[in-house]
Predicted model as a PDB file, atoms N, CA, C, CB and O in Angstrom, pLDDT in the B-factor column:
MODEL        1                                                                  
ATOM      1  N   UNK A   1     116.069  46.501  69.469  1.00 70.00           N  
ATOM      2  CA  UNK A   1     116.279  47.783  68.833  1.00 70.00           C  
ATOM      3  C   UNK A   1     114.944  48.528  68.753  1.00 70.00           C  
ATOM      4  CB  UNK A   1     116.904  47.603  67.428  1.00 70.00           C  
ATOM      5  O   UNK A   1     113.912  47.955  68.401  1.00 70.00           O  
ATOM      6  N   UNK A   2     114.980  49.483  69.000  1.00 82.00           N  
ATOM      7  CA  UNK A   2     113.829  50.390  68.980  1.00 82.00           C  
ATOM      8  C   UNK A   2     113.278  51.103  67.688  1.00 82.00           C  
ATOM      9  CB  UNK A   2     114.147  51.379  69.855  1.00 82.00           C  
ATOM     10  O   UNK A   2     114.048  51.514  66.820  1.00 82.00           O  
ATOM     11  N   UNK A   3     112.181  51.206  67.618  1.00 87.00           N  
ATOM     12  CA  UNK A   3     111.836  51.411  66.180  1.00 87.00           C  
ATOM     13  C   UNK A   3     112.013  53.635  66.265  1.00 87.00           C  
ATOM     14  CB  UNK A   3     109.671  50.457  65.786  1.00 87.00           C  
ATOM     15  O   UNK A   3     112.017  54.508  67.132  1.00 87.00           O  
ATOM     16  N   UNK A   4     112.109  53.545  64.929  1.00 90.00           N  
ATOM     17  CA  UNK A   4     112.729  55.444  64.639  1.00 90.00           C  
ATOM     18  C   UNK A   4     111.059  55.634  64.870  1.00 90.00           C  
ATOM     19  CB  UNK A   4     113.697  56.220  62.434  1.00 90.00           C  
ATOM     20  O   UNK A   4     110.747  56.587  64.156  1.00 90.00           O  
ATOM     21  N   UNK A   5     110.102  55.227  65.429  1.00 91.00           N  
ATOM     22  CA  UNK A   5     108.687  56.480  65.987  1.00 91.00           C  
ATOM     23  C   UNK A   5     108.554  56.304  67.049  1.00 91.00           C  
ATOM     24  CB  UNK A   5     107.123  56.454  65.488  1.00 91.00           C  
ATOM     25  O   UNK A   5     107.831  57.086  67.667  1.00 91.00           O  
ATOM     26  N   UNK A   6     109.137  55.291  67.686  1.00 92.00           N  
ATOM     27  CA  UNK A   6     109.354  55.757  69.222  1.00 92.00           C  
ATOM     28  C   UNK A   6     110.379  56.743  69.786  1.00 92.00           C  
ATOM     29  CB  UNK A   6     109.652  54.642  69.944  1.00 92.00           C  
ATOM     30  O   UNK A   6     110.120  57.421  70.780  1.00 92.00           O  
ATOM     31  N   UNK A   7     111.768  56.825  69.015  1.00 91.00           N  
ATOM     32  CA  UNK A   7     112.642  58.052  68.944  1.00 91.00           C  
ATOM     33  C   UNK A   7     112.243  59.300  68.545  1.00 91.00           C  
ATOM     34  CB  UNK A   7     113.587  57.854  68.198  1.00 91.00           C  
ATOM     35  O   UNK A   7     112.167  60.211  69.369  1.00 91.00           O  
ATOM     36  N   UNK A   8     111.945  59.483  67.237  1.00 92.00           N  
ATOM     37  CA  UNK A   8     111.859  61.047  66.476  1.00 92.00           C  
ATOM     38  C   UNK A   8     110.738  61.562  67.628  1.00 92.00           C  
ATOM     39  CB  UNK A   8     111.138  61.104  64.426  1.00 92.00           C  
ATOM     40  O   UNK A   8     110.195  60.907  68.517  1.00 92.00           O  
ATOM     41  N   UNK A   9     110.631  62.689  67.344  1.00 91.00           N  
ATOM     42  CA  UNK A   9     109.588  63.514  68.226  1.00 91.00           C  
ATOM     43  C   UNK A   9     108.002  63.734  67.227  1.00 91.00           C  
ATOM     44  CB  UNK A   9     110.446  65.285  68.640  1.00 91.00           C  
ATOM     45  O   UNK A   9     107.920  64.082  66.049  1.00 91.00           O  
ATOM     46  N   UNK A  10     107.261  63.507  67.864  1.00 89.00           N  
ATOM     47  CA  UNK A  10     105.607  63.850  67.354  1.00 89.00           C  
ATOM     48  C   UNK A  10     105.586  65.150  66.730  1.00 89.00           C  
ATOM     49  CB  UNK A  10     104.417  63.937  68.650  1.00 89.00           C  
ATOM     50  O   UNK A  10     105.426  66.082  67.518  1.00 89.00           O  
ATOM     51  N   UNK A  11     105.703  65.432  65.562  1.00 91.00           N  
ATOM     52  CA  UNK A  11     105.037  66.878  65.195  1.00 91.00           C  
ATOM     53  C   UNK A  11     103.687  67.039  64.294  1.00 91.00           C  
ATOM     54  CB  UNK A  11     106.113  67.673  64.397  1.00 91.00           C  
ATOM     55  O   UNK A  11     103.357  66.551  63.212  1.00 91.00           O  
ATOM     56  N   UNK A  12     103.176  67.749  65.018  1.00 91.00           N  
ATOM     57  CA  UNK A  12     101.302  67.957  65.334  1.00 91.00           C  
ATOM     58  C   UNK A  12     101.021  68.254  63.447  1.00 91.00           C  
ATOM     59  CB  UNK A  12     100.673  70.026  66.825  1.00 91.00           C  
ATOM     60  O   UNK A  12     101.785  69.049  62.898  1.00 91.00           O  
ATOM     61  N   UNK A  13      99.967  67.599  62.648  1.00 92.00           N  
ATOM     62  CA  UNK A  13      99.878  67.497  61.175  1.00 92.00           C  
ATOM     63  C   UNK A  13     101.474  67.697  60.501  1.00 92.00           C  
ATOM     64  CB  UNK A  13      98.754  68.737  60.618  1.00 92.00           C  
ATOM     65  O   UNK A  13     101.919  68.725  59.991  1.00 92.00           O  
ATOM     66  N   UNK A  14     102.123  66.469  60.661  1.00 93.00           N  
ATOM     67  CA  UNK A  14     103.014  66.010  60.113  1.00 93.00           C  
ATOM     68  C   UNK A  14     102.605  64.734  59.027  1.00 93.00           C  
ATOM     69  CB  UNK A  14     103.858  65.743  61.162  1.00 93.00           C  
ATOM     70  O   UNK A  14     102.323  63.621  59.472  1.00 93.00           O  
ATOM     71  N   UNK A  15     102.608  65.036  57.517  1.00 93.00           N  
ATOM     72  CA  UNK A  15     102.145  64.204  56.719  1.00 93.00           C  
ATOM     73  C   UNK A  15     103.168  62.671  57.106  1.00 93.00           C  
ATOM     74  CB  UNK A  15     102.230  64.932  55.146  1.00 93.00           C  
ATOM     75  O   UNK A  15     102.841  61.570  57.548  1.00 93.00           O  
ATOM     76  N   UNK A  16     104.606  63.303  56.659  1.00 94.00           N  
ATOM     77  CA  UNK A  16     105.774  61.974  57.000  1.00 94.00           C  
ATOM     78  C   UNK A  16     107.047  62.738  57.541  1.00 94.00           C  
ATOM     79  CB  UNK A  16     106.320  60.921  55.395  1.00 94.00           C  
ATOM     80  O   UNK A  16     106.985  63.967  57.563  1.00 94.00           O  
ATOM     81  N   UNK A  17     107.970  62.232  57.892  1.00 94.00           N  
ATOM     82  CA  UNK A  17     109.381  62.536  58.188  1.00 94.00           C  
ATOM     83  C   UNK A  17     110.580  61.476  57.377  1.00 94.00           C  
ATOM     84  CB  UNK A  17     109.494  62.409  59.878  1.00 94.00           C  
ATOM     85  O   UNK A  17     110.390  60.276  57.177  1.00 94.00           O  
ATOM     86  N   UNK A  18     111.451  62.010  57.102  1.00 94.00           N  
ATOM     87  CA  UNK A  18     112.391  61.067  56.986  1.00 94.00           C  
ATOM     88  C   UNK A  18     113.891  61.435  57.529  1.00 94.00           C  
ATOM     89  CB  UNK A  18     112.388  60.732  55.601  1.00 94.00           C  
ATOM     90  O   UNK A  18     114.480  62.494  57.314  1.00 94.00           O  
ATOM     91  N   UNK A  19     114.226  60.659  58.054  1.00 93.00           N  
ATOM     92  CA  UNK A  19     116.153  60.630  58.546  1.00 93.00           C  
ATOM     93  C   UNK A  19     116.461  60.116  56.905  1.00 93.00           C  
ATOM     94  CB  UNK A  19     116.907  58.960  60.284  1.00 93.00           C  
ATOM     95  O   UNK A  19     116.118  59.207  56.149  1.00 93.00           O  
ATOM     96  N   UNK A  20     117.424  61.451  56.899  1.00 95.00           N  
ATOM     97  CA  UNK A  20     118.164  61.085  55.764  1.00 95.00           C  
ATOM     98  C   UNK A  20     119.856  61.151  55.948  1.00 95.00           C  
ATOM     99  CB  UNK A  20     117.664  62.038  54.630  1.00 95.00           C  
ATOM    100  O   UNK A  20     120.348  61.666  56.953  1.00 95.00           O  
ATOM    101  N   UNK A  21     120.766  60.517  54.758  1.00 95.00           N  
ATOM    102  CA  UNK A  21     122.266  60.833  55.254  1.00 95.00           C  
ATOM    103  C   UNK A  21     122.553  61.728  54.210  1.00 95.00           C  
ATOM    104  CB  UNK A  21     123.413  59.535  55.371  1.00 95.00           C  
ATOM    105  O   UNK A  21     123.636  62.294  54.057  1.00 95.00           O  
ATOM    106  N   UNK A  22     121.570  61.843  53.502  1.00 92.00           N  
ATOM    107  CA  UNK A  22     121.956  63.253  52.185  1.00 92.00           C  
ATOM    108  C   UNK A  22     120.785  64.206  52.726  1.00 92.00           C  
ATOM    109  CB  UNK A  22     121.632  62.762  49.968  1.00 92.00           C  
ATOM    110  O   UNK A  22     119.798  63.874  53.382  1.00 92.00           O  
ATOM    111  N   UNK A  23     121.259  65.828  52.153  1.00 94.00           N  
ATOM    112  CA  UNK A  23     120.369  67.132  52.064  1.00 94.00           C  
ATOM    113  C   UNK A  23     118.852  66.332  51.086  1.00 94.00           C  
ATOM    114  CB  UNK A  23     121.469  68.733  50.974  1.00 94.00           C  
ATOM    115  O   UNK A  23     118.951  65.604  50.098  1.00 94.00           O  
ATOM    116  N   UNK A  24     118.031  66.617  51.526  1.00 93.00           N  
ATOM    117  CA  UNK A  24     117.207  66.363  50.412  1.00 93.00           C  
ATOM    118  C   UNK A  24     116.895  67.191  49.210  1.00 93.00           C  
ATOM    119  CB  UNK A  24     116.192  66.146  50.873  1.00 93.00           C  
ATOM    120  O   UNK A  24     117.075  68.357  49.562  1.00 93.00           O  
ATOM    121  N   UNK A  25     116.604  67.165  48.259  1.00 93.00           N  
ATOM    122  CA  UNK A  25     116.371  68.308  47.237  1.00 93.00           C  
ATOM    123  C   UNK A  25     114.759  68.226  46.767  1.00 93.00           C  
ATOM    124  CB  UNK A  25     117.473  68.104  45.824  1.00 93.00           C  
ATOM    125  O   UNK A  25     114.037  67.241  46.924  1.00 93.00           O  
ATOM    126  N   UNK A  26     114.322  69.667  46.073  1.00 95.00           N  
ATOM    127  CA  UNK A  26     113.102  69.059  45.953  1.00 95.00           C  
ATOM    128  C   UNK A  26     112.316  68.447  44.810  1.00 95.00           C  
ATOM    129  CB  UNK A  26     112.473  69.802  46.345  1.00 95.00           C  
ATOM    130  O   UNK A  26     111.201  68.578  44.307  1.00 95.00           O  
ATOM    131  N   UNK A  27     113.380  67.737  44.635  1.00 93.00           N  
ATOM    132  CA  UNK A  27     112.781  66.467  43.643  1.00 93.00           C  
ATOM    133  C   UNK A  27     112.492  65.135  44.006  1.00 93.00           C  
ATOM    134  CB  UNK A  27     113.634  66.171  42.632  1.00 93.00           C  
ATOM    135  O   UNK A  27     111.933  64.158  43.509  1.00 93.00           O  
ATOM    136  N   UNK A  28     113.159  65.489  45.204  1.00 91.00           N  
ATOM    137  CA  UNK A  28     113.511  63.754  45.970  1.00 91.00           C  
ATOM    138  C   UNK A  28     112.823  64.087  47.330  1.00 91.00           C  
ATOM    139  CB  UNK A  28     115.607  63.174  46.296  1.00 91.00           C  
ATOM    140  O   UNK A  28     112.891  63.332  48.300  1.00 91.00           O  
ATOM    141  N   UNK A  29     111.957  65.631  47.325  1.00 94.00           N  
ATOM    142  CA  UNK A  29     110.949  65.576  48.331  1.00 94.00           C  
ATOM    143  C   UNK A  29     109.630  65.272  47.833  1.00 94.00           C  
ATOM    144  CB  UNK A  29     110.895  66.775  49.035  1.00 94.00           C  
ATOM    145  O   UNK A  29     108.748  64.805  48.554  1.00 94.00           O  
ATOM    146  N   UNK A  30     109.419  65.650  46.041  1.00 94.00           N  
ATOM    147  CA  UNK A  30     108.229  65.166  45.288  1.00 94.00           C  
ATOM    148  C   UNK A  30     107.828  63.698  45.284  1.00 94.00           C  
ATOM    149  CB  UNK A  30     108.412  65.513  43.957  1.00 94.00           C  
ATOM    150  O   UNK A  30     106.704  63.203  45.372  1.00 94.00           O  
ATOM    151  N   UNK A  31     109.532  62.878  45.108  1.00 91.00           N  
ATOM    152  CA  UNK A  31     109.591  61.730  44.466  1.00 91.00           C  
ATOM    153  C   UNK A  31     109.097  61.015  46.244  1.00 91.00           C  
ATOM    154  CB  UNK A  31     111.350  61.342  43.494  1.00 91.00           C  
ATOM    155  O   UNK A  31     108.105  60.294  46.130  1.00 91.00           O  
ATOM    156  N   UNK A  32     109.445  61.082  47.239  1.00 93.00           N  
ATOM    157  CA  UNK A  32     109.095  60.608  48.625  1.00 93.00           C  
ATOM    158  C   UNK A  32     107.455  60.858  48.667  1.00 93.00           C  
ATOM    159  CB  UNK A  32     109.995  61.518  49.892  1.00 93.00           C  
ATOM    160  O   UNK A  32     106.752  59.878  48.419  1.00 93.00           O  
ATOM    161  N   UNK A  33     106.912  61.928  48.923  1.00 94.00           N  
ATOM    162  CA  UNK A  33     105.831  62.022  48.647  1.00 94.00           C  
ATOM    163  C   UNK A  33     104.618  60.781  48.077  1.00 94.00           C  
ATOM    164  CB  UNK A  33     106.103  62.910  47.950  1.00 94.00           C  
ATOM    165  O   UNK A  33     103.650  60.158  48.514  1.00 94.00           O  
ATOM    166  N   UNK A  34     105.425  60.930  46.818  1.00 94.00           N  
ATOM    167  CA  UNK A  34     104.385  59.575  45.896  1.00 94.00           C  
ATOM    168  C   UNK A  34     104.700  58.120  46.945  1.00 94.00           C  
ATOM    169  CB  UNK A  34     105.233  59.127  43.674  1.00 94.00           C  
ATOM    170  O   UNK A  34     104.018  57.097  46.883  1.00 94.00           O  
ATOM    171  N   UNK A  35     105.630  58.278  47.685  1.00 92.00           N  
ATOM    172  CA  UNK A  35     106.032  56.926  48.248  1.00 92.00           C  
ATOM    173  C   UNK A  35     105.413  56.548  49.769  1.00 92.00           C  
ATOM    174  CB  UNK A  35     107.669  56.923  48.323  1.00 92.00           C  
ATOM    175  O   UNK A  35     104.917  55.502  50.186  1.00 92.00           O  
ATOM    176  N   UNK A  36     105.550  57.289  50.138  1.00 94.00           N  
ATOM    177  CA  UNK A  36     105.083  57.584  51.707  1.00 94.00           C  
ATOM    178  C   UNK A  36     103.846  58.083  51.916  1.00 94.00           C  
ATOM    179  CB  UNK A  36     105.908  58.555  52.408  1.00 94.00           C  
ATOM    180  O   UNK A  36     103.647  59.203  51.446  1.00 94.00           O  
ATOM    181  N   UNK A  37     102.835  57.483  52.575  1.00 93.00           N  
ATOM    182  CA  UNK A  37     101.770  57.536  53.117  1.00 93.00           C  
ATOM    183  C   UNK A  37     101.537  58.882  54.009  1.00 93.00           C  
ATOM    184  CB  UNK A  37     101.689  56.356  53.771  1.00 93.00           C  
ATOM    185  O   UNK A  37     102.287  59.561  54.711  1.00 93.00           O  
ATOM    186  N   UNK A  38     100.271  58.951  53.692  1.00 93.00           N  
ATOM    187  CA  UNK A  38     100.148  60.272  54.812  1.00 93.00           C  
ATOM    188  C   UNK A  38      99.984  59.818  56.406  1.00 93.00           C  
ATOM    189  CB  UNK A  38      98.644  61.261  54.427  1.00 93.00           C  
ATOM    190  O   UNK A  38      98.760  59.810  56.540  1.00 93.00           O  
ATOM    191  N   UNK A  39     100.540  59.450  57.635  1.00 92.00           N  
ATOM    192  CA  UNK A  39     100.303  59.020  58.455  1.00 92.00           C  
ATOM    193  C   UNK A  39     101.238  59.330  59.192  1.00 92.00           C  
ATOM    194  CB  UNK A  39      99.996  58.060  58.330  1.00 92.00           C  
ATOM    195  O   UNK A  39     101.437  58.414  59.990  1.00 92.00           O  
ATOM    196  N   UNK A  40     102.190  60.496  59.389  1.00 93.00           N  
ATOM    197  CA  UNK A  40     102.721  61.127  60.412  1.00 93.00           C  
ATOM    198  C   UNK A  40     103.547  60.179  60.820  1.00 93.00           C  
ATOM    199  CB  UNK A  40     101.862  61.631  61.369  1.00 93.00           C  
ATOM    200  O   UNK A  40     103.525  60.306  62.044  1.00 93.00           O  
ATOM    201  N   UNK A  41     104.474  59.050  60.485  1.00 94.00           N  
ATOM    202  CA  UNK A  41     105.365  58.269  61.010  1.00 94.00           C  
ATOM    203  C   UNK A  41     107.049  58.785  60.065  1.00 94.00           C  
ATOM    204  CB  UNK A  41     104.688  56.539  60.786  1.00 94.00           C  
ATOM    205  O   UNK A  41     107.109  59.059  58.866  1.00 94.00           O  
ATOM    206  N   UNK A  42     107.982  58.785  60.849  1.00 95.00           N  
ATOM    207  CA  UNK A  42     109.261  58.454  60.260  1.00 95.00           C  
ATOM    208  C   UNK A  42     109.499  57.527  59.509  1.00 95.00           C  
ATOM    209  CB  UNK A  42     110.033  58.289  60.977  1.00 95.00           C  
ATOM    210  O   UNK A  42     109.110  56.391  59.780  1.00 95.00           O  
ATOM    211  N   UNK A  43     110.268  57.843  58.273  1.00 95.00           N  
ATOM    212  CA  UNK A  43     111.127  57.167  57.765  1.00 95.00           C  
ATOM    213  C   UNK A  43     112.521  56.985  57.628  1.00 95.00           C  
ATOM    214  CB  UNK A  43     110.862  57.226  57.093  1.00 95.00           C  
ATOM    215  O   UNK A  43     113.203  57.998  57.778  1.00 95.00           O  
ATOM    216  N   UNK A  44     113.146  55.834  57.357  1.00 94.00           N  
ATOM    217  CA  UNK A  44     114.754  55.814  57.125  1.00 94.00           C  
ATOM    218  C   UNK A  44     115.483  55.915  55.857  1.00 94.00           C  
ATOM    219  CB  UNK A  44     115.244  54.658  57.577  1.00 94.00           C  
ATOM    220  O   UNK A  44     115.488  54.793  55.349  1.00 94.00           O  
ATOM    221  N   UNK A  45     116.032  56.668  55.203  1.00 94.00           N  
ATOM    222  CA  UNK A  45     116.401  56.838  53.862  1.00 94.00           C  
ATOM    223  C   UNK A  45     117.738  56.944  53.971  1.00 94.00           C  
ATOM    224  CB  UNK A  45     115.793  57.946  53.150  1.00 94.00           C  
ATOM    225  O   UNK A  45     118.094  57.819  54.760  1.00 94.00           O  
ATOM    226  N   UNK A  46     118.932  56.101  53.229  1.00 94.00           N  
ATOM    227  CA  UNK A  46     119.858  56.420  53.011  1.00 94.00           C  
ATOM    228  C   UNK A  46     120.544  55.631  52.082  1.00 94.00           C  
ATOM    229  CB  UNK A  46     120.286  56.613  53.942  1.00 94.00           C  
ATOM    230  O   UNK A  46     120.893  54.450  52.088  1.00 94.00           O  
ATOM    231  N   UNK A  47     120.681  56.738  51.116  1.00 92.00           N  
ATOM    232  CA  UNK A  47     121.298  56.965  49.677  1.00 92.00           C  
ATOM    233  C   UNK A  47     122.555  56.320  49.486  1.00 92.00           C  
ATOM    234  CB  UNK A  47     121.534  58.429  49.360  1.00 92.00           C  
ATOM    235  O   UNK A  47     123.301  56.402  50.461  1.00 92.00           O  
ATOM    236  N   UNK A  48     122.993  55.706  48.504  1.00 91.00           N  
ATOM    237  CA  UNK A  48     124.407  55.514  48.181  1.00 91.00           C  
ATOM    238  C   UNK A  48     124.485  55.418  47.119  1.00 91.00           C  
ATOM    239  CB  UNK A  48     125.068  54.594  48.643  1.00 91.00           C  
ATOM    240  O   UNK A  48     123.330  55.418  46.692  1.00 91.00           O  
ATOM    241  N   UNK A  49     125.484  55.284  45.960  1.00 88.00           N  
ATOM    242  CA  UNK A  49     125.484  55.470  44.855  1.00 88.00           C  
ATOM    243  C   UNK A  49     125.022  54.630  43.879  1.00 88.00           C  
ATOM    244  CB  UNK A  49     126.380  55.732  44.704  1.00 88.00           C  
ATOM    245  O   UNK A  49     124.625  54.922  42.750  1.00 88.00           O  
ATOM    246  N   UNK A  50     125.142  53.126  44.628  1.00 88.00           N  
ATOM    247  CA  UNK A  50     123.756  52.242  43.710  1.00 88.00           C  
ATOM    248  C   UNK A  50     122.915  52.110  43.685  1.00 88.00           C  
ATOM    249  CB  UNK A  50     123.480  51.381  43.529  1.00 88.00           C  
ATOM    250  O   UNK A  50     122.242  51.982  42.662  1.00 88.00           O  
ATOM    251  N   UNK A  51     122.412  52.064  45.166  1.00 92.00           N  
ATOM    252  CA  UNK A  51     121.320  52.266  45.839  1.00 92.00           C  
ATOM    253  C   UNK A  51     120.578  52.912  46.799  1.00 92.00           C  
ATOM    254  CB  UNK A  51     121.243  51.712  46.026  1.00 92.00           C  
ATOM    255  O   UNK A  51     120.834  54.083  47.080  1.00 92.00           O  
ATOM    256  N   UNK A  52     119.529  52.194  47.437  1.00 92.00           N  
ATOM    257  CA  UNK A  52     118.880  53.409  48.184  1.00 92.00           C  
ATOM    258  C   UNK A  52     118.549  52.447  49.428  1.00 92.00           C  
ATOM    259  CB  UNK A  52     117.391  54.293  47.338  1.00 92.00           C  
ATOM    260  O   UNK A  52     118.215  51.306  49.109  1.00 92.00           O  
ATOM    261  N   UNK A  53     118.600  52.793  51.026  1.00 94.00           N  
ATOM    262  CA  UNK A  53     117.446  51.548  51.712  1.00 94.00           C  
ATOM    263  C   UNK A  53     116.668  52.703  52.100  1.00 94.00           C  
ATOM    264  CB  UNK A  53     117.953  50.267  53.232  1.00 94.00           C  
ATOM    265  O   UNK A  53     117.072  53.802  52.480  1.00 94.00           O  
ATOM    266  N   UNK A  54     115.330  52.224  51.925  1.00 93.00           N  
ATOM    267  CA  UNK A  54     114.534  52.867  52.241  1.00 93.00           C  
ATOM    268  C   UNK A  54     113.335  51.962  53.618  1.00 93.00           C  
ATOM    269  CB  UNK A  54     114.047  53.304  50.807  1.00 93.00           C  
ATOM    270  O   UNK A  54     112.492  51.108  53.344  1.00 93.00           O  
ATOM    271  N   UNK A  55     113.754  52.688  55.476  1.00 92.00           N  
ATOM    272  CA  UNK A  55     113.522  51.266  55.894  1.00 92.00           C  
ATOM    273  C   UNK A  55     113.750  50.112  56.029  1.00 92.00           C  
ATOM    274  CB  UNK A  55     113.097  51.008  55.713  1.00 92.00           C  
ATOM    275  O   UNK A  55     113.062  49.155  56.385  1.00 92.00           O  
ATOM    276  N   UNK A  56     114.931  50.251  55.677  1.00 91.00           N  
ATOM    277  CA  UNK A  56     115.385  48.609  56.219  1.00 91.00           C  
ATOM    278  C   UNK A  56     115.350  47.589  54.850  1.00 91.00           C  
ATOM    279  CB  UNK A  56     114.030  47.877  57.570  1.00 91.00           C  
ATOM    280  O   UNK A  56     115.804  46.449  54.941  1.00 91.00           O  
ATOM    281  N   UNK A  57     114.672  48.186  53.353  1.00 93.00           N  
ATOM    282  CA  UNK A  57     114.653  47.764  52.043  1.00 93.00           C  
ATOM    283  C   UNK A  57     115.506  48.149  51.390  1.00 93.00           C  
ATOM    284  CB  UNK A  57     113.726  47.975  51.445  1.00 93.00           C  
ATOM    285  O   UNK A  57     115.720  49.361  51.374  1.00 93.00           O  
ATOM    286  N   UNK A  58     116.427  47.127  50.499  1.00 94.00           N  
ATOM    287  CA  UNK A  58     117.013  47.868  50.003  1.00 94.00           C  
ATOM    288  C   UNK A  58     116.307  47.849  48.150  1.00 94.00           C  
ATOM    289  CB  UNK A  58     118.533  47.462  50.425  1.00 94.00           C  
ATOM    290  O   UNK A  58     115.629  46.987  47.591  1.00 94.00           O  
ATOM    291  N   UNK A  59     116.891  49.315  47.586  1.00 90.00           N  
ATOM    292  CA  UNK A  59     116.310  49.431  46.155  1.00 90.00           C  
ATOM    293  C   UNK A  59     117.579  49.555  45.276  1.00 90.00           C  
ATOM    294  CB  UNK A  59     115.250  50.787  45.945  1.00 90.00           C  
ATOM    295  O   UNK A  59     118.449  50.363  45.601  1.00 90.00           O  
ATOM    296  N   UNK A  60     117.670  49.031  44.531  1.00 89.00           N  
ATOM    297  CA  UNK A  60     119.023  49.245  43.755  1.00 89.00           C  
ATOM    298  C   UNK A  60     118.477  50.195  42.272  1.00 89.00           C  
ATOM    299  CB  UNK A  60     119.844  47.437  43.300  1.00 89.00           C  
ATOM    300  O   UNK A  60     117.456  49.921  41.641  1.00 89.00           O  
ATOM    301  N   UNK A  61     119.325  51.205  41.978  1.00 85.00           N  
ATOM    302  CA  UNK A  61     119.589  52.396  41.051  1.00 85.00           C  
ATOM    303  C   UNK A  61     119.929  51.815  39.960  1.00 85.00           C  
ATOM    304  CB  UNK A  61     120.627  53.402  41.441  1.00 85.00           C  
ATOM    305  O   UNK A  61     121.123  51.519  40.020  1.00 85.00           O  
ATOM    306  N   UNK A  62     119.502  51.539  39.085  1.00 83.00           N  
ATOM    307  CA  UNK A  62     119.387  51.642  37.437  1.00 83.00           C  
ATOM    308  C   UNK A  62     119.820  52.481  36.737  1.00 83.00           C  
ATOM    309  CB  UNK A  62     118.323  51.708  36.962  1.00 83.00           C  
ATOM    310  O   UNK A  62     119.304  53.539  37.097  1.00 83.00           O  
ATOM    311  N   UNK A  63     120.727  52.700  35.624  1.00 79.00           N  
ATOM    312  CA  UNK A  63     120.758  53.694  34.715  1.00 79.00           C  
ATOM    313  C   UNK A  63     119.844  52.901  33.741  1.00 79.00           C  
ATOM    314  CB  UNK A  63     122.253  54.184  34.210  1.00 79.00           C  
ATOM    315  O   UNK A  63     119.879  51.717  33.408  1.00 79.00           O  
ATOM    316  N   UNK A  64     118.967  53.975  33.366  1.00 78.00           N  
ATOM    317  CA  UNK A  64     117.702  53.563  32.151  1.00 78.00           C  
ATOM    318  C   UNK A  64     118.407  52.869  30.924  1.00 78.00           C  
ATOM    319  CB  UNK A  64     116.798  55.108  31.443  1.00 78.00           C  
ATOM    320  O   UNK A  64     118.281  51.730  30.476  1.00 78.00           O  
ATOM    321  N   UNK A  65     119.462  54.295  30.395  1.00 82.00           N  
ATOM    322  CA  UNK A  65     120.268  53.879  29.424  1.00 82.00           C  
ATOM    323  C   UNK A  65     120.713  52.276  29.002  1.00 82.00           C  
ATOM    324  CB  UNK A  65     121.290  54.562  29.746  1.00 82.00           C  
ATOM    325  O   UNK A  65     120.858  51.818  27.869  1.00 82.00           O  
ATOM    326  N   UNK A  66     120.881  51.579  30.348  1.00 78.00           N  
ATOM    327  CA  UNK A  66     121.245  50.412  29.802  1.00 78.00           C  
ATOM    328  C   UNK A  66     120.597  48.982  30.347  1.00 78.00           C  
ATOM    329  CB  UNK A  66     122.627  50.432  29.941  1.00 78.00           C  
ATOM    330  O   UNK A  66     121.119  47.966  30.806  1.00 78.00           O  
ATOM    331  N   UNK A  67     118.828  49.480  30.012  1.00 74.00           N  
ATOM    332  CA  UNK A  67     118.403  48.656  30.282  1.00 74.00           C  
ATOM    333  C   UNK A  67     117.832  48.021  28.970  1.00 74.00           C  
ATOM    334  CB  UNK A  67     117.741  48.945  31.261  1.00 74.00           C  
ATOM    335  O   UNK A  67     117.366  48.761  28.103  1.00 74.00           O  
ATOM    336  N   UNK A  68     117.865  46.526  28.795  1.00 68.00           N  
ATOM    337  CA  UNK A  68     117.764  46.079  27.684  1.00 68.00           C  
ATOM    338  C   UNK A  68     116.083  45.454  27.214  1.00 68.00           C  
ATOM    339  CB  UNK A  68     118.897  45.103  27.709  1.00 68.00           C  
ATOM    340  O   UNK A  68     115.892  44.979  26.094  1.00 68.00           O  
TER     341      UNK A  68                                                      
ENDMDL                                                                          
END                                                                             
């Protein structure tokens, strides 16, 4: 399988990219930011309602509320 920076296309001072399966908004372009390195490579993001994989990781979604 081929990795997503040999696919996506090079764009010239590109901090990051990401393939996403949701619109992004820009809270969740702030919140990427803090996450992603400046180094012009793609990322894989896709959302679901518990969680998130980000890359091939997956992160699971918390409600704060009911953390003990």
């Amino acid at each position: 399988m081929k990795d997503i920076n040999d696919i996506m296309p090079k764009v010239p001072n590109m901090r990051w990219g990401a393939l996403m399966n949701k619109a992004p908004t820009s809270d969740k372009v702030k919140e990427m930011n803090k996450i992603f390195p400046d180094n012009g490579k793609w990322h894989t993001v896709f959302e679901e309602q518990d969680q998130i994989t980000i890359d091939g990781k997956e992160i699971r979604k918390k409600d704060p509320n009911k953390w003990t």
